[in-house]
One Martini backbone bead per residue (centre of mass of N, CA, C, O) as a GRO file, in nm:
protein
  252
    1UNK     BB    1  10.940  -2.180  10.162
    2UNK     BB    2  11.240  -2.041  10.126
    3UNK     BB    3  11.523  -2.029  10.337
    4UNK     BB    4  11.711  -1.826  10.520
    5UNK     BB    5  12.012  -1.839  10.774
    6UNK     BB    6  12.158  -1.632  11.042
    7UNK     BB    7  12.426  -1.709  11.281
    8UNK     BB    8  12.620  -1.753  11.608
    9UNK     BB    9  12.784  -2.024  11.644
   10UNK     BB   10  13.105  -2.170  11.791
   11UNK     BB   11  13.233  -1.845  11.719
   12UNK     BB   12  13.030  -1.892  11.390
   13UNK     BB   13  12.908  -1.818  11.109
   14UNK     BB   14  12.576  -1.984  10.999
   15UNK     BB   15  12.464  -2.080  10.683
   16UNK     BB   16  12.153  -2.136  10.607
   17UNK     BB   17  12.018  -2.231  10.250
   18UNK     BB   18  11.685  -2.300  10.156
   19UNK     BB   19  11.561  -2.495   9.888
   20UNK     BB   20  11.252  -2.560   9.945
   21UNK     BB   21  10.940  -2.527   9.953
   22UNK     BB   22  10.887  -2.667  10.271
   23UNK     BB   23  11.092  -2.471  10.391
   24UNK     BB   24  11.150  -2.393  10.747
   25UNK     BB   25  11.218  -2.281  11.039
   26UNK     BB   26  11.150  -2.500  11.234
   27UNK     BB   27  11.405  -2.653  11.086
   28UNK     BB   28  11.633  -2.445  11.165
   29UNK     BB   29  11.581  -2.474  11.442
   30UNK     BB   30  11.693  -2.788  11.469
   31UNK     BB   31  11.975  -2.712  11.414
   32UNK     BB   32  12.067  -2.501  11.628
   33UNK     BB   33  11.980  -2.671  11.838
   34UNK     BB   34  12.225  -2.828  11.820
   35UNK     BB   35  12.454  -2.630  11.769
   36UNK     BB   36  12.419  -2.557  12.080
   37UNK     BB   37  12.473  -2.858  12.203
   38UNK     BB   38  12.764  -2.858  12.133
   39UNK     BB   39  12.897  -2.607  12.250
   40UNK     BB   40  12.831  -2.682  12.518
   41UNK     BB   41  13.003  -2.985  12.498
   42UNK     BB   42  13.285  -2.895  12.351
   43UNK     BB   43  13.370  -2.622  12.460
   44UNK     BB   44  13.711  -2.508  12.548
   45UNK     BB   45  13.535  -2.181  12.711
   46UNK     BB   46  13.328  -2.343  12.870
   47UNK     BB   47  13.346  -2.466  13.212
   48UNK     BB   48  13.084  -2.658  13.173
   49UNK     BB   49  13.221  -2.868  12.955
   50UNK     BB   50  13.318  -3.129  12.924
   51UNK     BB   51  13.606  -3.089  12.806
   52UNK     BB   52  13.664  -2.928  13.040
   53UNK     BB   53  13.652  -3.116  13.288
   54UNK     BB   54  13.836  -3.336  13.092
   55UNK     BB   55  14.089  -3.146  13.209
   56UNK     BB   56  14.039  -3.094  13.505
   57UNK     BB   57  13.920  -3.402  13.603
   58UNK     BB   58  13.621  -3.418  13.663
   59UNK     BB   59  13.582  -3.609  13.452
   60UNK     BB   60  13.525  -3.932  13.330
   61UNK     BB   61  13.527  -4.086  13.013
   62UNK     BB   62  13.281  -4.278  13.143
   63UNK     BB   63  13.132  -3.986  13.195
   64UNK     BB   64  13.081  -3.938  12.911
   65UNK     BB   65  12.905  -3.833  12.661
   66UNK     BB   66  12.857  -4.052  12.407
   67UNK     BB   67  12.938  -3.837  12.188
   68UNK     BB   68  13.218  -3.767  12.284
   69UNK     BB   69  13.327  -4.063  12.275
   70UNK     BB   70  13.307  -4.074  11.970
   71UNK     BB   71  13.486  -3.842  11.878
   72UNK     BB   72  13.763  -3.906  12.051
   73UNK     BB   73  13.767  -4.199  11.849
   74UNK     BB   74  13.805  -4.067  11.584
   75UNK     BB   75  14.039  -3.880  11.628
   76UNK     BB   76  14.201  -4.124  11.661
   77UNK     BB   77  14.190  -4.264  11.410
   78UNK     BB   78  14.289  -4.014  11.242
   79UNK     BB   79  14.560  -4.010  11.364
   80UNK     BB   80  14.615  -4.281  11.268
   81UNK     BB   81  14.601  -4.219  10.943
   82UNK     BB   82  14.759  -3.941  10.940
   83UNK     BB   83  15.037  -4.003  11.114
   84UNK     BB   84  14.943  -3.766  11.328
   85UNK     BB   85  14.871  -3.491  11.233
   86UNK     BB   86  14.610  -3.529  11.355
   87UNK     BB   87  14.565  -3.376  11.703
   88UNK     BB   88  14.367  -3.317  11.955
   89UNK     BB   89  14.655  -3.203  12.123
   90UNK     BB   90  14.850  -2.983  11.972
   91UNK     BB   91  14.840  -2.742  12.120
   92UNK     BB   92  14.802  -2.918  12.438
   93UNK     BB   93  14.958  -3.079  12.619
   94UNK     BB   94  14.721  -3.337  12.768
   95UNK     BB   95  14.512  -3.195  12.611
   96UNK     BB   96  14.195  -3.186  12.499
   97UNK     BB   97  14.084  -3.089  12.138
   98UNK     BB   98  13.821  -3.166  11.916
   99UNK     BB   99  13.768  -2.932  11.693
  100UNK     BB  100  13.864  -3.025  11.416
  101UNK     BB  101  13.611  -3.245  11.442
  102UNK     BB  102  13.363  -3.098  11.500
  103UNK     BB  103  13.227  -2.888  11.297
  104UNK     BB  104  13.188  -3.103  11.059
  105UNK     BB  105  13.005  -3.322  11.245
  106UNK     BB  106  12.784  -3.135  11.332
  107UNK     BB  107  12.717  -3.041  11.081
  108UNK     BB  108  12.659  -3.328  10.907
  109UNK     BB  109  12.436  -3.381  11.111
  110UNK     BB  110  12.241  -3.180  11.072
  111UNK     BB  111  12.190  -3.260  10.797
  112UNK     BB  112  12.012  -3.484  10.908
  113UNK     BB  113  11.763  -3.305  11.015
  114UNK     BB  114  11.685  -3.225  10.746
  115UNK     BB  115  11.644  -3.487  10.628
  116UNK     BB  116  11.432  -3.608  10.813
  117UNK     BB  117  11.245  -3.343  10.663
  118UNK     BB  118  11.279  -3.387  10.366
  119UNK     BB  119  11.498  -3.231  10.280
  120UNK     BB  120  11.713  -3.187   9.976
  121UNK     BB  121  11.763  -2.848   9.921
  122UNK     BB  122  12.075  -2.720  10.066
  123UNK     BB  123  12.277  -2.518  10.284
  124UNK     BB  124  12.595  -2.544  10.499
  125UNK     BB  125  12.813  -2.251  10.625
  126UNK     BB  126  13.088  -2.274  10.832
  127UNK     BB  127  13.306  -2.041  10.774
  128UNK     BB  128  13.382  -2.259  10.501
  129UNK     BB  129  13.242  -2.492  10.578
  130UNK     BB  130  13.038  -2.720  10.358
  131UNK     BB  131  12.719  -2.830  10.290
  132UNK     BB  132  12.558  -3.008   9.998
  133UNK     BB  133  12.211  -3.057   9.861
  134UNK     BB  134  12.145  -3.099   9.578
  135UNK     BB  135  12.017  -2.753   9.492
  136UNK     BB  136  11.993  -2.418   9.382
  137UNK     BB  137  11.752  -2.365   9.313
  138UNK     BB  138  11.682  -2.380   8.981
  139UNK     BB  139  11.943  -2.518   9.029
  140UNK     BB  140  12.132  -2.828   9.042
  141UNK     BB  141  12.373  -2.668   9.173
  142UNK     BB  142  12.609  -2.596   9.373
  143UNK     BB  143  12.842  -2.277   9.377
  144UNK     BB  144  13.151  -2.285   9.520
  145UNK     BB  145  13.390  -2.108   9.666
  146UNK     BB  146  13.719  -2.069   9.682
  147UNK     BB  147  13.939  -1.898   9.881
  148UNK     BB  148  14.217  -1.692   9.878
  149UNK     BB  149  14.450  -1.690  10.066
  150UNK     BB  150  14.562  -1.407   9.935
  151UNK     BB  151  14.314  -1.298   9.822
  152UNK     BB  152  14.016  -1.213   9.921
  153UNK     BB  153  13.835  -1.137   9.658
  154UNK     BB  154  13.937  -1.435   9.587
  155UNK     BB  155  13.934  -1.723   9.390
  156UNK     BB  156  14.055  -2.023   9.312
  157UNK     BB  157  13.795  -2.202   9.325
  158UNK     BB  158  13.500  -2.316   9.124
  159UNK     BB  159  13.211  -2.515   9.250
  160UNK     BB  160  12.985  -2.808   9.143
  161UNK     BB  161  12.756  -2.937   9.357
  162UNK     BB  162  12.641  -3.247   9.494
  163UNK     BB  163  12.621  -3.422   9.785
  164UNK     BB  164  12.862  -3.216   9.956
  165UNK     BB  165  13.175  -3.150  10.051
  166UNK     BB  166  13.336  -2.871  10.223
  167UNK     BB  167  13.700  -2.791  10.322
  168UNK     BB  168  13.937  -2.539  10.483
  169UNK     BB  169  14.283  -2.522  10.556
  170UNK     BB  170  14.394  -2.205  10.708
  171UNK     BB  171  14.594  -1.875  10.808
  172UNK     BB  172  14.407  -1.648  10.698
  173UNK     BB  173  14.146  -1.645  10.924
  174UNK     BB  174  14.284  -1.745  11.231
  175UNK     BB  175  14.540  -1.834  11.178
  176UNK     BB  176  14.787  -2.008  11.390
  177UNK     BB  177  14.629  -2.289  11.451
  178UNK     BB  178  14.806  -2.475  11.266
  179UNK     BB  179  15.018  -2.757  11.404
  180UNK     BB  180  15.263  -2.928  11.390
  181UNK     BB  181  15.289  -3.191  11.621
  182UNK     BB  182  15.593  -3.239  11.593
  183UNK     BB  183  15.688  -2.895  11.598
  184UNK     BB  184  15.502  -2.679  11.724
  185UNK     BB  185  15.429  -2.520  11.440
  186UNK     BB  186  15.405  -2.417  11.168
  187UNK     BB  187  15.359  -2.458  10.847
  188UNK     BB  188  15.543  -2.509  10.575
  189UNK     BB  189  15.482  -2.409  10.223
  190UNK     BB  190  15.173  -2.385  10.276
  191UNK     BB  191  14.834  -2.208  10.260
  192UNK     BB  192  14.596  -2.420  10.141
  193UNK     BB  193  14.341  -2.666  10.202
  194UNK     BB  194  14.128  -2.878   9.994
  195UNK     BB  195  13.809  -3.068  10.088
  196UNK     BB  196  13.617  -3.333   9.879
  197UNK     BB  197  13.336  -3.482  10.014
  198UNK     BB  198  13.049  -3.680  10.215
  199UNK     BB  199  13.237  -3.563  10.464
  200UNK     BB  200  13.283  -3.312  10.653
  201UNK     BB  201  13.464  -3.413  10.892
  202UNK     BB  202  13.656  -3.543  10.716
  203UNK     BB  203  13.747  -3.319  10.524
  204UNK     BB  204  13.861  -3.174  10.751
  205UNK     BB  205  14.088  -3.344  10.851
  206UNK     BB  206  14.243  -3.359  10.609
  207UNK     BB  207  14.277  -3.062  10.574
  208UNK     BB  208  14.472  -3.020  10.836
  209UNK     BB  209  14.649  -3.287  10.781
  210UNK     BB  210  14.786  -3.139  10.509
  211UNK     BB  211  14.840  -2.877  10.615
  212UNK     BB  212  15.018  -2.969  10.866
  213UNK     BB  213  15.244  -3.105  10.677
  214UNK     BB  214  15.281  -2.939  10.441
  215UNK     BB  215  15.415  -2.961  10.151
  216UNK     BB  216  15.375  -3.288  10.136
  217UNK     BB  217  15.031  -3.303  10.158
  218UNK     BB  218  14.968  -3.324   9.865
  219UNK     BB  219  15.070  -3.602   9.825
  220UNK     BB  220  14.872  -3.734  10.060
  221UNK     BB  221  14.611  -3.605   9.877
  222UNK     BB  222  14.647  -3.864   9.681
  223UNK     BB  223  14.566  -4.090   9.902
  224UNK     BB  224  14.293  -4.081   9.936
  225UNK     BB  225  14.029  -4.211   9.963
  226UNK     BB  226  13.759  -4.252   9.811
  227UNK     BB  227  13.578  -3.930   9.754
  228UNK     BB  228  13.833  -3.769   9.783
  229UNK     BB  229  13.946  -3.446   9.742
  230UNK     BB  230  14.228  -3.206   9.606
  231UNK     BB  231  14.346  -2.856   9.679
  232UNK     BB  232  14.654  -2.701   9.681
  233UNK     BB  233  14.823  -2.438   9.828
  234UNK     BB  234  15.180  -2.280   9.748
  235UNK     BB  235  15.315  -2.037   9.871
  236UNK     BB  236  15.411  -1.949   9.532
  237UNK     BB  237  15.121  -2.046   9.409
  238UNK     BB  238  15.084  -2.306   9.377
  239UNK     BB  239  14.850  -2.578   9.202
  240UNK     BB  240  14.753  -2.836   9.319
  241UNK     BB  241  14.530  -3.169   9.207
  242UNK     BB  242  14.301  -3.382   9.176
  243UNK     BB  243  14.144  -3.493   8.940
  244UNK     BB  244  13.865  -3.474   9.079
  245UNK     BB  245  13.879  -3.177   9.150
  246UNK     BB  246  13.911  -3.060   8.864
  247UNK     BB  247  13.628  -3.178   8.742
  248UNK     BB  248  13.456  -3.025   8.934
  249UNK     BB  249  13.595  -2.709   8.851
  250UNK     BB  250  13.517  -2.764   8.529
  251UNK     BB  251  13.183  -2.778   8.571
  252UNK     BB  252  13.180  -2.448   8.591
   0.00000   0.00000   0.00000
C-alpha cells in the first residue's frame, strides 16, 4: 500500500510520498538511512564530518570519502558553468561548503534507492526542493505549487510534472543565507528563482546562481541546458518565465 513519511534530517523536514501499491517503509527506511549518512559525511554543523575535517587542516582531500570528491568537483565545474555565481566556498572564503549542491545531489540519489526498489510514483520533498517519479495515483502527474516569495499563504505558480526535480532559491525561508560571491552581499533586486529539470541537484545549483546574479539571472536563465526551464520573481514582483516553464504551468 502507498506510504507517506516526514523526517527531520539535515537540518530540514524531507516529506517521501510513495503512491506505488507495493510502497512499504522498509524502502523509505532505506532512503532516510542515506540521507542520515549524507548529513554525517558533508554537515558543516557536525565537527566530525569529512567538511569539517577537511576545513581544519585534519584530513587531505586525497583522503576524502570518494563521494566527497565527486561532489566537491561537480562544485567546481558548476563554479565554473555558472561564471563563478556558485562558489562552494562564498559564504566564508578558505573554507568549502558544498551544501548548496548536497541537498539536490542527495534527494536525487535517495530518489534513486526507490527507483531501485521498483518503485515509479512517489514525491520526495527536502523543504520545497521536490523530485517527483510518475504521478501521484490515481492522477497521473504530481500538481507542485511554487510558494510565493512574499505571501506565505499564496503560490507564485501550480505545476503538473512528472519524472521531474523542481528548486527555488530565495531570502524568503532561511533569509540572506545566498550571497553574490563577487561581492559578498545579498543580491538585488529579485525575490526567488525556480529552477524545472531532470537532475535535483543540477537544478538546485542553477537556482541558487541565478538567484545569487541578481536581477541578470534571469536573462541567464534563459541559456539553460535543454531540460531545464526557470521562472524568476524580480523585487517589484514582475514574473519573467522560460517558455518550456510556462507550458508547465499552463499544463496545471
Amino acid at each position: 500500500m502507498s506510504c507517506t513519511r516526514v523526517e527531520h534530517v539535515m537540518g530540514m523536514p524531507i516529506v517521501v510520498d510513495v503512491r506505488d501499491v507495493q510502497g512499504h517503509d522498509g524502502h523509505v527506511d532505506a532512503l532516510f538511512a542515506w540521507l542520515r549518512v549524507v548529513d554525517a559525511t558533508f554537515s558543516t554543523y557536525r565537527e566530525d564530518s569529512d567538511i569539517s575535517l577537511l576545513n581544519r587542516g585534519e584530513l587531505a582531500r586525497d583522503d576524502l570519502e570518494p563521494e566527497v570528491r565527486v561532489v566537491l568537483d561537480r562544485c567546481e565545474r558548476l563554479r565554473l558553468e555558472t561564471g563563478g555565481y556558485f562558489d562552494a566556498s562564498a559564504a566564508e572564503p578558505g573554507r568549502v561548503d558544498p551544501s548548496g549542491l548536497v541537498k539536490g545531489w542527495s534527494i536525487e540519489r535517495g530518489a534513486r534507492i526507490l527507483d531501485g526498489f521498483g518503485l515509479s510514483n512517489y514525491a520526495i520533498n527536502a523543504a520545497g526542493d521536490i523530485v517527483v517519479r510518475g504521478g501521484a495515483l490515481p492522477d497521473r502527474r504530481w500538481r507542485v505549487g511554487i510558494r510565493h516569495p512574499l505571501l506565505p499563504d499564496a503560490v507564485s505558480a501550480v505545476l503538473e510534472l512528472t519524472d521531474l526535480a523542481v528548486a527555488t532559491s530565495g531570502a524568503y525561508e532561511r533569509g540572506d543565507h545566498v550571497l553574490d560571491p563577487f561581492t559578498r552581499r545579498p543580491p538585488s533586486g529579485v525575490l526567488s528563482v525556480t529552477v524545472v529539470g531532470p537532475d535535483l541537484g543540477q537544478a538546485d545549483a542553477y537556482a541558487t546562481a541565478a538567484f545569487a546574479m541578481g536581477r541578470k539571472g534571469a536573462h541567464w536563465t534563459a541559456r539553460l541546458p535543454s531540460g531545464y526551464e526557470a521562472m524568476t520573481v524580480l523585487e517589484d514582483r514582475t514574473v519573467l518565465s522560460t517558455p518550456g516553464f510556462e507550458s508547465l504551468a499552463d499544463a496545471a
